[in-house]
C-alpha positions as a Markdown table, in Angstrom:
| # | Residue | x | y | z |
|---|---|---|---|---|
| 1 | Unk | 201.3 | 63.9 | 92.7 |
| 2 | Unk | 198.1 | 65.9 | 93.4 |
| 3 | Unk | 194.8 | 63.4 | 94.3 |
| 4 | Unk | 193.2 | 64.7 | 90.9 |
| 5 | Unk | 195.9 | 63.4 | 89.0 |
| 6 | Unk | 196.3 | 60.3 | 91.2 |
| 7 | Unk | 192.6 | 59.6 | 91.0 |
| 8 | Unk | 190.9 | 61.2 | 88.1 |
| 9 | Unk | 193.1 | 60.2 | 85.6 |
| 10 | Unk | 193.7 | 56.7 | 85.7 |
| 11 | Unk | 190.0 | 56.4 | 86.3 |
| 12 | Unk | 189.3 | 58.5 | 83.0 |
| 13 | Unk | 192.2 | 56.8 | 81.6 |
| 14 | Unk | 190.3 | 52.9 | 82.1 |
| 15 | Unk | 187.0 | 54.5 | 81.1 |
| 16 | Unk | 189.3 | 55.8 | 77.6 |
| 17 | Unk | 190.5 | 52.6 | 76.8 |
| 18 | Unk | 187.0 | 50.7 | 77.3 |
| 19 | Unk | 186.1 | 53.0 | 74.7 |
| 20 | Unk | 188.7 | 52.9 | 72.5 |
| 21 | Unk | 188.5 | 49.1 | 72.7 |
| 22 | Unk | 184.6 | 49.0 | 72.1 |
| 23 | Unk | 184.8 | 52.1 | 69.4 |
| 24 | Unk | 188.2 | 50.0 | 67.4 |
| 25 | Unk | 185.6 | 46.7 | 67.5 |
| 26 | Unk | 188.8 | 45.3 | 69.9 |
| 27 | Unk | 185.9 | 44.3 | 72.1 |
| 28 | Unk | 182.7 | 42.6 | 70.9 |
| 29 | Unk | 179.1 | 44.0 | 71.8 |
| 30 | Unk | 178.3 | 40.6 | 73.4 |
| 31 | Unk | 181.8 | 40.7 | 75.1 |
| 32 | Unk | 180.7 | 44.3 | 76.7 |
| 33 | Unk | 177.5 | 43.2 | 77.6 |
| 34 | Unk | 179.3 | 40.0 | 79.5 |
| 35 | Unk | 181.2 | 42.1 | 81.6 |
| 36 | Unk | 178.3 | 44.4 | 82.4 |
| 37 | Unk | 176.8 | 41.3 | 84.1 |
| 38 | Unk | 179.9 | 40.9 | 85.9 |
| 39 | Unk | 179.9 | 43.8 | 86.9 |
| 40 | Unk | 176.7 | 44.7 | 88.3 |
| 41 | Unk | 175.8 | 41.3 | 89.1 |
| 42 | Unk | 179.0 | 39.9 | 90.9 |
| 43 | Unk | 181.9 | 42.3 | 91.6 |
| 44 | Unk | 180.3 | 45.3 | 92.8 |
| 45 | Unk | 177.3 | 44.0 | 94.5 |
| 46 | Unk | 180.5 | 41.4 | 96.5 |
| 47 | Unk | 182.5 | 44.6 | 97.2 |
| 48 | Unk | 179.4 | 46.5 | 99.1 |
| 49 | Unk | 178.0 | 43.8 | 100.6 |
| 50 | Unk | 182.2 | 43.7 | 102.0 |
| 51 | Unk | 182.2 | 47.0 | 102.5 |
| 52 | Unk | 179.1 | 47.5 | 104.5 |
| 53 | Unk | 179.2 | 44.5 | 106.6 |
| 54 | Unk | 182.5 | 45.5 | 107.9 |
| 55 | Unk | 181.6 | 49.3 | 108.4 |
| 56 | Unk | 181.1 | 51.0 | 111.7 |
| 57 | Unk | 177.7 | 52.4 | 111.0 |
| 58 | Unk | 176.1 | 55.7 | 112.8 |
| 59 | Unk | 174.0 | 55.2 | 115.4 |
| 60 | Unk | 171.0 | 57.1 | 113.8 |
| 61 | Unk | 169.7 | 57.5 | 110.3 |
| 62 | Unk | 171.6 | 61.0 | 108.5 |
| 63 | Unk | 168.7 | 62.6 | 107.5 |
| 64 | Unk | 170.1 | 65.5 | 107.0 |
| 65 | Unk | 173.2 | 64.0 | 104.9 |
| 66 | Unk | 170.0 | 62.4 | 102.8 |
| 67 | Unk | 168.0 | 65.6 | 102.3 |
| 68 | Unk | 170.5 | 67.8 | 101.6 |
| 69 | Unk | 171.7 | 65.3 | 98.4 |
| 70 | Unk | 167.9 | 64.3 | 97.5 |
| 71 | Unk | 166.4 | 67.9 | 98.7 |
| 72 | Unk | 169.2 | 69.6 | 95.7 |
| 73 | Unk | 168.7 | 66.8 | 93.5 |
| 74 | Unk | 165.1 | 66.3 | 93.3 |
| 75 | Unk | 164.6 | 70.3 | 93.3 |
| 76 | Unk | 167.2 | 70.4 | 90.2 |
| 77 | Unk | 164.9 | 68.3 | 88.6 |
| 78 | Unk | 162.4 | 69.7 | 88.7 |
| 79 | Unk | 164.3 | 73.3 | 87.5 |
| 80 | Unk | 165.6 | 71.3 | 84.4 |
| 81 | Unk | 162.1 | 69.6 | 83.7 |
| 82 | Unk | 160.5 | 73.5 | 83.7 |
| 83 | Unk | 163.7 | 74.6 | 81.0 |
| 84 | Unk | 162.7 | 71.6 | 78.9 |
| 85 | Unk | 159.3 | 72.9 | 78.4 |
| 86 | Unk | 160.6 | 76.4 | 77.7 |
| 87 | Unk | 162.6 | 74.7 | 75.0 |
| 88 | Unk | 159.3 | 73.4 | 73.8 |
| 89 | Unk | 159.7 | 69.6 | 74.6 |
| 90 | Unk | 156.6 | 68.0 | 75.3 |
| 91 | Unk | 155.8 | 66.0 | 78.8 |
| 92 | Unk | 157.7 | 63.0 | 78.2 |
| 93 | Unk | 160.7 | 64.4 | 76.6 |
| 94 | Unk | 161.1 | 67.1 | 79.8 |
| 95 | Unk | 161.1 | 64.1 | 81.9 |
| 96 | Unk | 164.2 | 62.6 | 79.9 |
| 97 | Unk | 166.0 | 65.8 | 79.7 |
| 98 | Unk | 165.5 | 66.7 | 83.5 |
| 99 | Unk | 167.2 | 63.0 | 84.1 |
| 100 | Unk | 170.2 | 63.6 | 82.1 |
| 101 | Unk | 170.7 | 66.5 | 84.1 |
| 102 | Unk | 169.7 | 65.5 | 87.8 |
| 103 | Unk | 171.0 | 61.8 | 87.9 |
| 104 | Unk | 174.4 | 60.6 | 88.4 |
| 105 | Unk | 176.2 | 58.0 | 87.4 |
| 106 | Unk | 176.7 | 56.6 | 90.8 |
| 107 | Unk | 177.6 | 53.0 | 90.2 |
| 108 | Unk | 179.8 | 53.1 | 87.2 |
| 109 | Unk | 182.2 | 56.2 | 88.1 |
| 110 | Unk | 180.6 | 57.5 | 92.0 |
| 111 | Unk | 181.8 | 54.0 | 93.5 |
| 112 | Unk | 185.0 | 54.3 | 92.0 |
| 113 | Unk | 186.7 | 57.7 | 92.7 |
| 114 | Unk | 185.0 | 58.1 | 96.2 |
| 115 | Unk | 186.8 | 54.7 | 97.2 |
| 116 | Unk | 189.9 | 55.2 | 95.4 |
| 117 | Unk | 189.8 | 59.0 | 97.0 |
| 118 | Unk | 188.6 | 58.8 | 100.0 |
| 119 | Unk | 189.2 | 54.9 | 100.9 |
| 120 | Unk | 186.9 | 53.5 | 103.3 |
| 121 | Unk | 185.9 | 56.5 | 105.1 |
| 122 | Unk | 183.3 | 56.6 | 102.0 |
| 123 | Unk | 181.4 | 53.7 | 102.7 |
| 124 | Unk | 178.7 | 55.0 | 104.8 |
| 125 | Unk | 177.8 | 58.0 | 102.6 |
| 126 | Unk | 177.8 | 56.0 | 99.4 |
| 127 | Unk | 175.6 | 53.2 | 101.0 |
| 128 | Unk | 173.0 | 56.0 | 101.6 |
| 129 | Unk | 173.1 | 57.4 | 98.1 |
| 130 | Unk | 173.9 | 54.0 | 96.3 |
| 131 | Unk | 171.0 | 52.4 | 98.1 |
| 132 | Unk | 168.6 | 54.9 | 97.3 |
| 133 | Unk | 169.4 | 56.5 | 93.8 |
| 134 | Unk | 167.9 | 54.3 | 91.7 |
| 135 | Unk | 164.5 | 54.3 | 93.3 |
| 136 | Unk | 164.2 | 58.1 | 93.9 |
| 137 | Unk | 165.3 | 59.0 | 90.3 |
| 138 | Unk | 163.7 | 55.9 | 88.5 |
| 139 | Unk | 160.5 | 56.7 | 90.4 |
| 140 | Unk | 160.5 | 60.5 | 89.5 |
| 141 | Unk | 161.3 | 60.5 | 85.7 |
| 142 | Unk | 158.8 | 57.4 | 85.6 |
| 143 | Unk | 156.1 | 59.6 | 87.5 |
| 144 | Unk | 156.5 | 62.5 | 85.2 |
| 145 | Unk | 156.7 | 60.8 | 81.9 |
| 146 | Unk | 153.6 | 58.3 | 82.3 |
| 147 | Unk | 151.8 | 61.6 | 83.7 |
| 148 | Unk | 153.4 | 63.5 | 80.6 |
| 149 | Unk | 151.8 | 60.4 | 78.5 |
| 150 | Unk | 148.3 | 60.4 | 80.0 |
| 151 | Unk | 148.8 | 57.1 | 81.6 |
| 152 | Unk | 147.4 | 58.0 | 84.9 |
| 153 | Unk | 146.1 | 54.5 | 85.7 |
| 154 | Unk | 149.2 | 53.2 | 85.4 |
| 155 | Unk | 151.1 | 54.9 | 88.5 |
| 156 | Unk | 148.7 | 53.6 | 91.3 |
| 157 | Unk | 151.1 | 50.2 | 90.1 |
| 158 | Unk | 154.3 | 52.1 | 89.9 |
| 159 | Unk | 155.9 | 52.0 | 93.4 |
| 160 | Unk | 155.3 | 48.2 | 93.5 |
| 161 | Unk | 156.6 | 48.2 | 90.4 |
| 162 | Unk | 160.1 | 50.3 | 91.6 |
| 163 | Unk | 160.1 | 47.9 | 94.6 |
| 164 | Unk | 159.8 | 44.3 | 92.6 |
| 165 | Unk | 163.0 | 46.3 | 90.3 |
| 166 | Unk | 165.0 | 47.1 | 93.4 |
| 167 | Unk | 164.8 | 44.0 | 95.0 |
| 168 | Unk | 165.7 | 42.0 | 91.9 |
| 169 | Unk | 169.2 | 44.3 | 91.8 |
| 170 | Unk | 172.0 | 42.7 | 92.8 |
| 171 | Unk | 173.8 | 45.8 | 93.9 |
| 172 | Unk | 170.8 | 46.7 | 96.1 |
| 173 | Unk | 170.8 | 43.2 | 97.5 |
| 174 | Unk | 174.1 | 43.1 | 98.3 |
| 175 | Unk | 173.6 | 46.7 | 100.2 |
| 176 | Unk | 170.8 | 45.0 | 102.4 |
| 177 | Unk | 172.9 | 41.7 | 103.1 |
| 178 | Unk | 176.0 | 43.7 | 104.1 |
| 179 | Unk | 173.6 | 45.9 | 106.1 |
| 180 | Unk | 172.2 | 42.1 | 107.9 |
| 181 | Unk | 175.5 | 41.1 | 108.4 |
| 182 | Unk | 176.7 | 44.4 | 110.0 |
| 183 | Unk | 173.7 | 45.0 | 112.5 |
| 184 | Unk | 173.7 | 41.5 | 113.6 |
| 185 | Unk | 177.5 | 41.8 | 115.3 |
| 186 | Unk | 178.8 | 38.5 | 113.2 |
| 187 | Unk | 182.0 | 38.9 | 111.6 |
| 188 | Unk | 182.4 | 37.5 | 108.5 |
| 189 | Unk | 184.5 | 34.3 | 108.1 |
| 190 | Unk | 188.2 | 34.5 | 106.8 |
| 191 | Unk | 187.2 | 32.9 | 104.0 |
| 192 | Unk | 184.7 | 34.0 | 103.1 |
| 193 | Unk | 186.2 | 37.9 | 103.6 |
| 194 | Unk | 189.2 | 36.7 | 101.3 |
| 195 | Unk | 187.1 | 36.0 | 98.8 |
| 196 | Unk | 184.8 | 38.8 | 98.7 |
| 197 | Unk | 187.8 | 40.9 | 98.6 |
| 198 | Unk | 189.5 | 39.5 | 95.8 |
| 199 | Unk | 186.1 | 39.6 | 94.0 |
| 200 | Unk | 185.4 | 43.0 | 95.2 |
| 201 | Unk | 188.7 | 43.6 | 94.0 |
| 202 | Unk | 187.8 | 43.3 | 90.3 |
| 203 | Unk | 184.8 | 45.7 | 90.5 |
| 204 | Unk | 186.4 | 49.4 | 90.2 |
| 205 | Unk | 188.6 | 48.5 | 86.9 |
| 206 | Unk | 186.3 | 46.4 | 85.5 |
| 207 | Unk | 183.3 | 49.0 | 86.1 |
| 208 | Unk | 184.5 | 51.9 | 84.7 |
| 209 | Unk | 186.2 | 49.9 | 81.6 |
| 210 | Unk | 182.7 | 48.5 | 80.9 |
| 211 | Unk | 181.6 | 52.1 | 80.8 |
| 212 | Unk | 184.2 | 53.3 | 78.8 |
| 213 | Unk | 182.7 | 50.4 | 76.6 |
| 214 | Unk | 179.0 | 50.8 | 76.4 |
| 215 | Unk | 179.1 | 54.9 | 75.5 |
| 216 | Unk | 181.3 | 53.9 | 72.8 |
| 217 | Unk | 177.8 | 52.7 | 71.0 |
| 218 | Unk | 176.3 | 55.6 | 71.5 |
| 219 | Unk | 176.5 | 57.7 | 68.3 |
| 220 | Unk | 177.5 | 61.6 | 68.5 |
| 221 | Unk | 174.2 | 64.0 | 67.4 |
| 222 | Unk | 171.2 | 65.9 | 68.5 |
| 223 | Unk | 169.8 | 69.0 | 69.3 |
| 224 | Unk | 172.9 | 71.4 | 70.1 |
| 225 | Unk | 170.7 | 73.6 | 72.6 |
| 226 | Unk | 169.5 | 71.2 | 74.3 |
| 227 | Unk | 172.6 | 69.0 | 74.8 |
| 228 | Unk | 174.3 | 72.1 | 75.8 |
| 229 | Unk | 171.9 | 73.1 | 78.8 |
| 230 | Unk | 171.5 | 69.5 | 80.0 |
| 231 | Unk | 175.6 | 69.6 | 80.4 |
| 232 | Unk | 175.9 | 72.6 | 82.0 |
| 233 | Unk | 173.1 | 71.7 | 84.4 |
| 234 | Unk | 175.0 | 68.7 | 85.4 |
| 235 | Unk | 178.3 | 69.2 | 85.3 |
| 236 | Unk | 178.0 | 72.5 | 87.0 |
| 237 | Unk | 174.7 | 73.1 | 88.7 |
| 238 | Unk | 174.3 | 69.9 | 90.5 |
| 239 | Unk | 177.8 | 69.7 | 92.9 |
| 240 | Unk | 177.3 | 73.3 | 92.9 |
| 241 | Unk | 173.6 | 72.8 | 94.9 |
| 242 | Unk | 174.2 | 69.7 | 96.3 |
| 243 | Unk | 177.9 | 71.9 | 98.0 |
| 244 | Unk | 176.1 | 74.4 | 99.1 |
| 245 | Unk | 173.0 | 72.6 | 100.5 |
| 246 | Unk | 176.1 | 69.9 | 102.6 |
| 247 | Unk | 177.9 | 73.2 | 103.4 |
| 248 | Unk | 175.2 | 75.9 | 104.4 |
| 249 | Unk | 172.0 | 74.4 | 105.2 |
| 250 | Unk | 173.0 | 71.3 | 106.7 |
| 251 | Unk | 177.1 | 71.8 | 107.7 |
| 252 | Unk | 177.6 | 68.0 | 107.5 |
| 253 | Unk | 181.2 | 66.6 | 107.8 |
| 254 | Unk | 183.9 | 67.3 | 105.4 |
| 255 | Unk | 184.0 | 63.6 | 104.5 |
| 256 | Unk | 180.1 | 63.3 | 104.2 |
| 257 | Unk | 179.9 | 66.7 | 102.1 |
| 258 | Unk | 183.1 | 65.1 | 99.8 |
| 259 | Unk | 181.3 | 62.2 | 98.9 |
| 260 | Unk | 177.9 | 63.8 | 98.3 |
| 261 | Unk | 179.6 | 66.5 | 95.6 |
| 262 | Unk | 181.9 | 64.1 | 94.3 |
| 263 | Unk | 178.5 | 61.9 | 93.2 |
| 264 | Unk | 176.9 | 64.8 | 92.3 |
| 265 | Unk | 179.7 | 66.1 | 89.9 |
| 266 | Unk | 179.2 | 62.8 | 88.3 |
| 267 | Unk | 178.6 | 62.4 | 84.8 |
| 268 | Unk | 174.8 | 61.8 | 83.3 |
| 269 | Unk | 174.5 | 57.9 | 84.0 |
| 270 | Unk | 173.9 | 55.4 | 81.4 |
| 271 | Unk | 170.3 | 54.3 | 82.3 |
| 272 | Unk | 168.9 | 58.0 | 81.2 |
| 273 | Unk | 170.0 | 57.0 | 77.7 |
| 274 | Unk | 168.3 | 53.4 | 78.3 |
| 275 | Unk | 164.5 | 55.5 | 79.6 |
| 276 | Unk | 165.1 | 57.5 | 76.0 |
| 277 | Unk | 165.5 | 54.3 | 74.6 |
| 278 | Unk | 162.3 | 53.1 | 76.6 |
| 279 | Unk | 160.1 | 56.2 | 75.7 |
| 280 | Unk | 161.3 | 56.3 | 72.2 |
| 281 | Unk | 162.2 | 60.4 | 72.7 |
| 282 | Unk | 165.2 | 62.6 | 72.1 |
| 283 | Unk | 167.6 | 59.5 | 72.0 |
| 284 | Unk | 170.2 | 61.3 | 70.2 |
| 285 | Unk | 170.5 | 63.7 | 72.5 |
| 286 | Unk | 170.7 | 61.7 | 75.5 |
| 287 | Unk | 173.1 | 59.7 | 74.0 |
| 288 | Unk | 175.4 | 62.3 | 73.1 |
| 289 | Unk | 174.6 | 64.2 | 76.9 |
| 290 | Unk | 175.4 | 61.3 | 78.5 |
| 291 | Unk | 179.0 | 60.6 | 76.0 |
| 292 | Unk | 180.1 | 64.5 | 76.1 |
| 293 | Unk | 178.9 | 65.1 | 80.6 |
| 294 | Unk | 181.3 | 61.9 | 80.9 |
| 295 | Unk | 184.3 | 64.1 | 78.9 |
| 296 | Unk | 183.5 | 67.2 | 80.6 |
| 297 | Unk | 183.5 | 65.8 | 83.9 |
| 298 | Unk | 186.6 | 65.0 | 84.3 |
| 299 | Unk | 188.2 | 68.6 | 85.6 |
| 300 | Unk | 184.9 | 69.1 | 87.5 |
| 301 | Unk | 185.4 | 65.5 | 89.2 |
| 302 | Unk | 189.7 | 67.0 | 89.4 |
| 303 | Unk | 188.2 | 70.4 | 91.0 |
| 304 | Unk | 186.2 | 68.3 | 93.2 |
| 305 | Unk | 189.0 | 66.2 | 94.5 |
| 306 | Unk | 191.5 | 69.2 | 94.8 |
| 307 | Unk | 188.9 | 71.5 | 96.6 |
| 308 | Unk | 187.5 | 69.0 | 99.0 |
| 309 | Unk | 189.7 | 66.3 | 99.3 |
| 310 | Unk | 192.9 | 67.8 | 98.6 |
| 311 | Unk | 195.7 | 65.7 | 100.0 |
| 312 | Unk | 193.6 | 63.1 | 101.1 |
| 313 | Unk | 193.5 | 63.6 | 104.7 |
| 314 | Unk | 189.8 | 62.6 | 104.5 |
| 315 | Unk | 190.5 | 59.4 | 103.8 |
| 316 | Unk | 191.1 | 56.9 | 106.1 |
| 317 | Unk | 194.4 | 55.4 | 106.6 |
């Protein structure tokens, strides 16, 4: 058995019957939003914080591992934000559609297959990107909207503002404890360890079921164009850039450049549906970018695995 078919489908065979279950009404809305909590609030904030604290961690920052994900990223961004406009979408909708097709769904699907693929070996590189994502791309698409609004009083507020979020995020917070734990040498009780692991434990099925259930509310429609670009931008531009910075510009580790594609080929995360939903703008269409880059990713996410990974000697034993 091949690690695409070991990894990417019974991952995208979880996320397929979350959303079966939440599409057949097997599942109630409340019940989905329940396990969310879990989900982000519990099990995988518990299995970082595990993760991390027991990780041998480098003995410098990896800039370079950090610029050449956030250098492709960010500049993808702003590629997609300048197509918007060419496809005549104001400010605030560009901002949108450049999120759909620059941020990942790290959490819900990244965690997942670069653990279940690469094993511990992943922990350092998804610390780095899971620790960071939400404030680089949160802060960008809120930058450029409120500008894109007019509201230029309001940003002198907004990294406070992306701070107060960040510390309030349990995923985040369990980053930074594991990170405490890990510098200051202690080793973390047996019993404590047991049970983090067995919590922990939960975090992968349950995360990408949950997922499987919330795009099951999102309804199918939108501009054909425009869905169409965003998806191809994602799904194919970003690993692309974000390969070819890890490979040629920076020539990190095979392990290191893995992880970084492998969250790059990621589908269009939830939470650029939720800003739509915020700004009121081209909510159809993120919906349905964000429901179709989840389907289309799963042979990019195979390729991924195949090309990079391939029998899994990256990961560790």
């Amino acid at each position: 058995m091949n690690i695409a078919t070991a990894t990417v489908l019974p991952v995208f065979g979880i996320v397929l019957l979350g959303y079966v279950a939440g599409k057949a009404g097997w599942i109630k809305h409340s019940a989905i939003e329940g396990l969310s909590t879990f989900v982000f609030t519990f099990a995988i904030p518990v299995m970082l914080f595990r993760s991390i604290a027991k990780a041998d961690l480098p003995d410098q920052i990896p800039w370079d591992y950090f610029l050449a994900y956030y250098g492709s990223t960010v500049a993808l961004f702003a590629v997609a934000f300048a197509i918007g406009r060419v496809l005549k979408l104001n400010g605030v909708e560009s901002s949108i559609f450049a999120m759909t097709g620059a941020y990942s769904n790290v959490v819900l699907l990244g965690i997942p297959l670069s653990i279940a693929s690469l094993g511990e070996g992943a922990a350092i590189p998804l610390y780095i990107i899971v620790s960071t994502h939400a404030a680089v791309m949160f802060l960008l698409t809120t930058l450029c909207a409120e500008t894109g609004r007019g509201r230029m009083e309001d940003l002198a507020r907004l990294p406070l503002q992306t701070i107060s979020v960040l510390l309030r995020n349990m995923i985040v917070v369990g980053l930074l404890l594991g990170l405490a734990v890990n510098l200051s040498g202690l080793a973390l009780p047996q019993t404590i360890d047991r049970m983090a692991a067995y919590l922990g434990g939960a975090a992968l099925p349950c995360a990408v079921f949950s997922m499987g259930a919330s795009i099951s509310q999102y309804r199918i429609s939108g501009d054909v164009l425009k869905i169409a670009v965003a998806i191809g931008v994602k799904n194919a531009v970003h690993p692309l850039l974000v390969w070819a910075a890890c490979t040629y510009v920076f020539a990190l580790p095979a392990a290191w450049t893995a992880v970084a594609v492998l969250l790059a080929a990621c589908p269009s995360g939830i939470n650029a549906y939720l800003f739509a939903n915020r700004y009121r703008v081209i909510v159809s269409s993120t919906a349905t970018i964000v429901v179709l880059s989840t389907l289309i990713s799963i042979p990019v996410l195979s390729l991924v695995l195949v090309l990079l990974v391939g029998g899994g000697d990256l990961a560790s034993p």
